[in-house]
ROSE-4610 file (N, C-alpha, C; in Angstrom, 1 decimal, always signed):
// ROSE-4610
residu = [X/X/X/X/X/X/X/X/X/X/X/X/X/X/X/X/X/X/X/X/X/X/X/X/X/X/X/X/X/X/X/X/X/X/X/X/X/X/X/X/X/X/X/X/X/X/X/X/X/X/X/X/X/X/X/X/X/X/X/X/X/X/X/X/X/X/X/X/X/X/X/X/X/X/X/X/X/X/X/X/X/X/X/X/X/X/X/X/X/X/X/X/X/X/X/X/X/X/X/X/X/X/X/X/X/X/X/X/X/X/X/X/X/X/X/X/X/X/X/X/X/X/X/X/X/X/X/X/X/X/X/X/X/X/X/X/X/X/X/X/X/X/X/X/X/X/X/X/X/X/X/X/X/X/X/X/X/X/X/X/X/X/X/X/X/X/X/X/X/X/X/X/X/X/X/X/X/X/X/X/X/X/X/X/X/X/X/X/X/X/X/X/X/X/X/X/X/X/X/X/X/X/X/X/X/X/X/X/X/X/X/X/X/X/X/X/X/X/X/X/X/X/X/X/X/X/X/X/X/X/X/X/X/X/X/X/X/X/X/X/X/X/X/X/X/X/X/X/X/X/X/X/X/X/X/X/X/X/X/X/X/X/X/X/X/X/X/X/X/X/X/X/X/X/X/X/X/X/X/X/X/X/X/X/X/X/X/X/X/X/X/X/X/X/X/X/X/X/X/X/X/X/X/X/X/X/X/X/X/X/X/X/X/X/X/X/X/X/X/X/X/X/X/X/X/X/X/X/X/X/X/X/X/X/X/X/X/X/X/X/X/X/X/X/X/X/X/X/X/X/X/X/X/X/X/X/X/X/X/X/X/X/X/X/X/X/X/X/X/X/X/X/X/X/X]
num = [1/1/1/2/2/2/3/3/3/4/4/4/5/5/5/6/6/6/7/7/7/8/8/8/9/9/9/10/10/10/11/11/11/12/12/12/13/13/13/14/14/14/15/15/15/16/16/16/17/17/17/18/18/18/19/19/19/20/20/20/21/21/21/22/22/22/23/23/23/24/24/24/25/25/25/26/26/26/27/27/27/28/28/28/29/29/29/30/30/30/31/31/31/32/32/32/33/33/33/34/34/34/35/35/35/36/36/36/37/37/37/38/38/38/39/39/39/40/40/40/41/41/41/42/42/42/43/43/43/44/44/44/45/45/45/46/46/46/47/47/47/48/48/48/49/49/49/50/50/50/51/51/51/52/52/52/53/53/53/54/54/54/55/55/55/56/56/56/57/57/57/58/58/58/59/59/59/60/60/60/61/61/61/62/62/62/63/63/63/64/64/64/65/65/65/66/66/66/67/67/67/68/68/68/69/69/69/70/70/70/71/71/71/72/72/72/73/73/73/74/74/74/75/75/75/76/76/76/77/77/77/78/78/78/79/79/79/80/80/80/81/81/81/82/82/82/83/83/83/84/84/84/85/85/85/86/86/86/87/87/87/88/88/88/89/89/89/90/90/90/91/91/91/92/92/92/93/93/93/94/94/94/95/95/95/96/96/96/97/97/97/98/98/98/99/99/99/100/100/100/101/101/101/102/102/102/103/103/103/104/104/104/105/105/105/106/106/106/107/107/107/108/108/108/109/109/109/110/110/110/111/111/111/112/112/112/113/113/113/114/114/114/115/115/115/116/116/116/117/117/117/118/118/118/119/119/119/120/120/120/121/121/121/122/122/122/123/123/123/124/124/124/125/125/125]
x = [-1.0/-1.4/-0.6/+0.4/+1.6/+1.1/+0.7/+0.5/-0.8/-1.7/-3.1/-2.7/-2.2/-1.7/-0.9/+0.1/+0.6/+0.1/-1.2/-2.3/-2.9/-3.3/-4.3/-3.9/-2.7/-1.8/-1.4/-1.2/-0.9/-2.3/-3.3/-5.4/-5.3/-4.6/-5.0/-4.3/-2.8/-2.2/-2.2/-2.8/-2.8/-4.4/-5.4/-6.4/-6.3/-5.4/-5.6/-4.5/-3.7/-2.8/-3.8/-4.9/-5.3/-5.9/-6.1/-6.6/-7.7/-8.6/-9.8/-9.9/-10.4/-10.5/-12.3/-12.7/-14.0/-13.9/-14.5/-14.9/-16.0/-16.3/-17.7/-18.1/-18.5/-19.1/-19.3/-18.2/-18.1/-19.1/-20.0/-20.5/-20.2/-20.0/-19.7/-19.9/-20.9/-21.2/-20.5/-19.6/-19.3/-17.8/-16.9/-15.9/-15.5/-16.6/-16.8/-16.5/-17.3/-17.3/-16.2/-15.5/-14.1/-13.4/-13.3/-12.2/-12.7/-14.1/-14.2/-13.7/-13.9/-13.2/-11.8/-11.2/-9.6/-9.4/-10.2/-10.0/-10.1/-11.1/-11.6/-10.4/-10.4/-9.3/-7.9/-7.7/-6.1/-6.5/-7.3/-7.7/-7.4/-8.0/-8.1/-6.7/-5.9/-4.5/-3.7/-3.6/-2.9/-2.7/-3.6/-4.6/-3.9/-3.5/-3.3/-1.9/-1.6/+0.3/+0.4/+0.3/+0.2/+1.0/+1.2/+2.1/+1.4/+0.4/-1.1/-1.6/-2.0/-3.2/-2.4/-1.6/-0.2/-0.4/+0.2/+0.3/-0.3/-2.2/-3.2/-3.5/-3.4/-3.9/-3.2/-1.6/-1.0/-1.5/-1.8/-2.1/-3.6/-4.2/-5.5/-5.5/-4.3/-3.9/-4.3/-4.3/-4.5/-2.9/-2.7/-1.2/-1.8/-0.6/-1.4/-1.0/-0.5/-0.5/-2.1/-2.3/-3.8/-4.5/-4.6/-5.5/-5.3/-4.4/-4.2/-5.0/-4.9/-5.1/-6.7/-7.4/-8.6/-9.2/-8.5/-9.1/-8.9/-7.8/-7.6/-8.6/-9.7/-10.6/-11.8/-12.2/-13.3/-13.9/-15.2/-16.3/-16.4/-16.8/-17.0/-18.2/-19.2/-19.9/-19.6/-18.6/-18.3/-17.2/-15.9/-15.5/-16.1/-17.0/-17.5/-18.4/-19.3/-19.7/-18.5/-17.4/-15.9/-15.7/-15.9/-15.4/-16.3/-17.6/-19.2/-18.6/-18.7/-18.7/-17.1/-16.3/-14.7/-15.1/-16.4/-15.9/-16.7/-18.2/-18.9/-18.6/-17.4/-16.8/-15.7/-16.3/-15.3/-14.1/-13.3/-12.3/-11.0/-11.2/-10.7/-10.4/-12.1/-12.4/-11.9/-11.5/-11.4/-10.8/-9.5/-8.9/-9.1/-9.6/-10.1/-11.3/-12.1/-13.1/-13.4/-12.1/-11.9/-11.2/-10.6/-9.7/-10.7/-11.7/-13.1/-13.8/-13.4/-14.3/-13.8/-12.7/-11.7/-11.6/-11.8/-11.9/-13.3/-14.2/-15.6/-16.0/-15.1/-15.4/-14.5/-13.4/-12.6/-13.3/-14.1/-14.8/-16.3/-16.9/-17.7/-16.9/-16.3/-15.6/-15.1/-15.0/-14.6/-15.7/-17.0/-18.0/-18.4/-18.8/-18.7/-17.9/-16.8/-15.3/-14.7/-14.8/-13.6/-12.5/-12.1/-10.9/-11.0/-10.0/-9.6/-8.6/-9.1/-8.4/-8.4/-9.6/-10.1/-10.4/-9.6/-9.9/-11.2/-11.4/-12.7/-14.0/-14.1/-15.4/-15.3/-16.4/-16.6/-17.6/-16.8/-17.6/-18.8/-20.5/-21.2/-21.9/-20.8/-21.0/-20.7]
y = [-121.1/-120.6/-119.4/-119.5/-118.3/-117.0/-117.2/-115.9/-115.4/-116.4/-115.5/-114.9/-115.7/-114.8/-113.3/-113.5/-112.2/-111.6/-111.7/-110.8/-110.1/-111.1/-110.8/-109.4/-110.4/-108.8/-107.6/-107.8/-106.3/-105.2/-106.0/-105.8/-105.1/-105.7/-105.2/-104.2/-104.0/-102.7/-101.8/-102.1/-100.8/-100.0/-100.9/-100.0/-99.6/-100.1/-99.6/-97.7/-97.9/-96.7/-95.9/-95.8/-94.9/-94.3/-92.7/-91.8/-91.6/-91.3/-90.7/-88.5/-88.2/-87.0/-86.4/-86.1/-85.3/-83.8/-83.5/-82.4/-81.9/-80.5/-80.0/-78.6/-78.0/-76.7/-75.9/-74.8/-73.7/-72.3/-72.2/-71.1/-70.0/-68.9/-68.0/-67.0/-66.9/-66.0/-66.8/-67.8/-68.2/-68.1/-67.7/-67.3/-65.6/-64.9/-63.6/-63.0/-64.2/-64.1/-64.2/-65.3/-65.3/-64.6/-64.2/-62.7/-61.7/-61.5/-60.4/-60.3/-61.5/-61.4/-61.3/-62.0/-61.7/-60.2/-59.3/-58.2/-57.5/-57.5/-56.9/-57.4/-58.3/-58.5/-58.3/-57.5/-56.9/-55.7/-55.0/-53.7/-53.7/-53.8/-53.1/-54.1/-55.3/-55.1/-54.2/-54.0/-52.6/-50.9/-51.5/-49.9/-49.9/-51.5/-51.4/-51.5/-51.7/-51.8/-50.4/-49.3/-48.1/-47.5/-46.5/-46.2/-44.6/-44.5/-43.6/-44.8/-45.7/-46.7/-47.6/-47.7/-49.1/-47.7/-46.7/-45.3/-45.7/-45.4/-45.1/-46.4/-47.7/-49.0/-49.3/-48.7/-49.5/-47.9/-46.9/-46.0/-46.4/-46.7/-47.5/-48.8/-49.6/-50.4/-51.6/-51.9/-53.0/-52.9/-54.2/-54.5/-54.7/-53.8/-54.2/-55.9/-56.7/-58.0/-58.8/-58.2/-58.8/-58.3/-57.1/-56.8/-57.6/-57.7/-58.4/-59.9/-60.5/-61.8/-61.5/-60.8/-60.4/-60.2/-59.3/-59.1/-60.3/-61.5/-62.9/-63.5/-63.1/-64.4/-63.6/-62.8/-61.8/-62.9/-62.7/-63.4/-62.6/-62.8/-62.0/-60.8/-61.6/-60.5/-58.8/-59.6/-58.5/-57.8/-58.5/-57.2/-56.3/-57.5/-56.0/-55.1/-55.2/-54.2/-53.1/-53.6/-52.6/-51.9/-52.7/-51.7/-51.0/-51.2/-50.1/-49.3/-49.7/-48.2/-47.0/-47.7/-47.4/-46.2/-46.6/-45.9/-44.5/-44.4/-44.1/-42.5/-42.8/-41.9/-40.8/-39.5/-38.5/-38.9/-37.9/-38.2/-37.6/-36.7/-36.3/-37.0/-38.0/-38.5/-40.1/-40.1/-41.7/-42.5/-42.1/-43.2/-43.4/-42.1/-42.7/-43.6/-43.1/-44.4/-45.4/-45.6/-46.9/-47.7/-47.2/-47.7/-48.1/-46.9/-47.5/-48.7/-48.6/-49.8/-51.1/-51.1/-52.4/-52.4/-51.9/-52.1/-52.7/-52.2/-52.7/-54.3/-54.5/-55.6/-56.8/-56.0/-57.0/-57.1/-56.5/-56.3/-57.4/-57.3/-58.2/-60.0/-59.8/-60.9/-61.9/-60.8/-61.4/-61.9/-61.2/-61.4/-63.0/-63.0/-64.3/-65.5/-65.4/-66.3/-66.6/-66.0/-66.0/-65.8/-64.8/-64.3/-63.7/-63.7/-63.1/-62.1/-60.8/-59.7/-58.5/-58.4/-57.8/-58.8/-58.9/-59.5/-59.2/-57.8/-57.8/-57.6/-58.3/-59.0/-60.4/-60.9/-62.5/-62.6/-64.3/-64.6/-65.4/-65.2/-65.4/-66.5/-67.9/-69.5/-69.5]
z = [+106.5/+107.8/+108.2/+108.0/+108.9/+107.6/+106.6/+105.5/+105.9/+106.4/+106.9/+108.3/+109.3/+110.2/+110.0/+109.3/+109.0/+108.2/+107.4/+106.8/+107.5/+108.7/+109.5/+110.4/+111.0/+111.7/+111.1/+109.7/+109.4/+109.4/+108.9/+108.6/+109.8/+110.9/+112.2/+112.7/+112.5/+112.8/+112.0/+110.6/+109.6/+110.1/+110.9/+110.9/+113.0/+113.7/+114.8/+114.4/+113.5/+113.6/+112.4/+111.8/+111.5/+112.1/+112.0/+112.4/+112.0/+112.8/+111.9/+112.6/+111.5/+112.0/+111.8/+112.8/+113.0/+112.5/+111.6/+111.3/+111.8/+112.2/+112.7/+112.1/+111.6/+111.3/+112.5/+112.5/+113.5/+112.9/+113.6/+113.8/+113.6/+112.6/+112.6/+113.4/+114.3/+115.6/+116.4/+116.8/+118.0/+117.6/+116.4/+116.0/+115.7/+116.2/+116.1/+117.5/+118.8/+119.8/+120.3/+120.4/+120.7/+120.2/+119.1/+118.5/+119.1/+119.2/+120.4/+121.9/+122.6/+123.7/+123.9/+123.1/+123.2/+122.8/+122.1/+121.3/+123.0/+123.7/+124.2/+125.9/+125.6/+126.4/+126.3/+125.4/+125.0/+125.5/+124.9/+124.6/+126.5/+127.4/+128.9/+129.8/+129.0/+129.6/+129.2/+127.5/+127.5/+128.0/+128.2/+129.3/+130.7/+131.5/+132.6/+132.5/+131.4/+131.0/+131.8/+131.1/+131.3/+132.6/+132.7/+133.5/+134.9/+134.2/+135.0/+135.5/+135.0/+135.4/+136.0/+136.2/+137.7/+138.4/+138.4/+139.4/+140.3/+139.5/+140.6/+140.6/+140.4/+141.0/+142.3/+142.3/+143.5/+144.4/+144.0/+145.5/+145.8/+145.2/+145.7/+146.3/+146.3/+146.9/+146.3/+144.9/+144.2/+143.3/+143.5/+142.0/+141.1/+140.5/+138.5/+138.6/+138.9/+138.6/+139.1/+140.3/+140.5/+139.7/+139.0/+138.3/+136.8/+136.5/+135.1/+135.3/+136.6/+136.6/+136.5/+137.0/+137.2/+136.1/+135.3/+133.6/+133.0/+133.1/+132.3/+132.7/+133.7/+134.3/+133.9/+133.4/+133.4/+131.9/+132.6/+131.3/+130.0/+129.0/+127.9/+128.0/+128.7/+129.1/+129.9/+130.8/+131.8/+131.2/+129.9/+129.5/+128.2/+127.6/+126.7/+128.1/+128.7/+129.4/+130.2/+130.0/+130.9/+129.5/+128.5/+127.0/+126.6/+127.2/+126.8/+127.8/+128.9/+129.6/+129.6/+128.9/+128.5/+127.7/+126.3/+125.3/+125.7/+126.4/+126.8/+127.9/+128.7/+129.0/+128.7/+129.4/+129.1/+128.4/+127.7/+127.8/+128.8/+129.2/+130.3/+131.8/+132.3/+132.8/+133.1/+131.9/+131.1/+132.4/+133.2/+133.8/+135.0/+135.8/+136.4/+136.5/+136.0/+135.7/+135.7/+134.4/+134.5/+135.1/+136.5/+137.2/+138.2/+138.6/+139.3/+139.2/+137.8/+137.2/+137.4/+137.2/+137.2/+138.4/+139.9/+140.8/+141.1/+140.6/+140.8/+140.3/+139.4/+138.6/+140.1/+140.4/+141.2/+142.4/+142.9/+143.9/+143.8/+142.7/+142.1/+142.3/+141.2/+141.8/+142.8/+143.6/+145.1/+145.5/+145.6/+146.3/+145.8/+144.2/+143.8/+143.9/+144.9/+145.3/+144.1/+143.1/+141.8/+142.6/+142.9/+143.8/+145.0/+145.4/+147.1/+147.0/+146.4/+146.8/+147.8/+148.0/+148.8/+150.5/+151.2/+152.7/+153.2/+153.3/+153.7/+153.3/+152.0/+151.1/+151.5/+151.6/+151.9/+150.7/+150.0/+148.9/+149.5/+148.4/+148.7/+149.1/+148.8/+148.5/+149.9]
């Protein structure tokens, strides 16, 4: 009796400590997508790293730290469309633009209650 019990118990702790592991098949467009967004999300912090682009964000009265938070929260959608219209412009033109832009998006945002940078935008909810 005591050997089937201690059979029994090990039957039982050798299969509650195994692990099982799930495998699933990742989509190659949905691993393309995520490398895109983080791509595209380096690309426009490095931009605000910058030392023209903090200039004119704090004389326009945004901190580059809100804006950084702002680009970490931006959908994929909304930064490839900041990196269409990035490439799309002058070069001469380029920063401000896209300091416009990164204003606009923050401005969008607000309105949507993502964030509260702007006081006097009220979000739409």
């Amino acid at each position: 009796m005591r050997h089937i019990i201690l059979l029994c118990s090990t039957i039982f702790i050798s299969i509650m400590t195994l692990n099982f592991a799930h495998a699933g098949v990742i989509p190659a467009e949905q691993v393309i997508n995520q490398q895109q967004h983080q791509y595209n999300k380096q690309q426009i912090l490095a931009m605000v790293e910058t030392t023209e682009v903090q200039q004119k964000l704090v004389s326009l009265g945004v901190s580059p730290e809100d804006a950084k938070s702002r680009i970490a929260n931006m959908t994929n959608d909304e930064l490839a469309q900041f990196n269409e219209q990035m490439e799309n412009l002058p070069a001469g033109g380029g920063i401000v633009g896209t300091i416009i832009t990164v204003l606009v998006v923050i401005a969008v945002l607000d309105v949507l209650g993502v964030t509260d940078v702007y006081s006097f935008i009220r979000p739409i909810n």
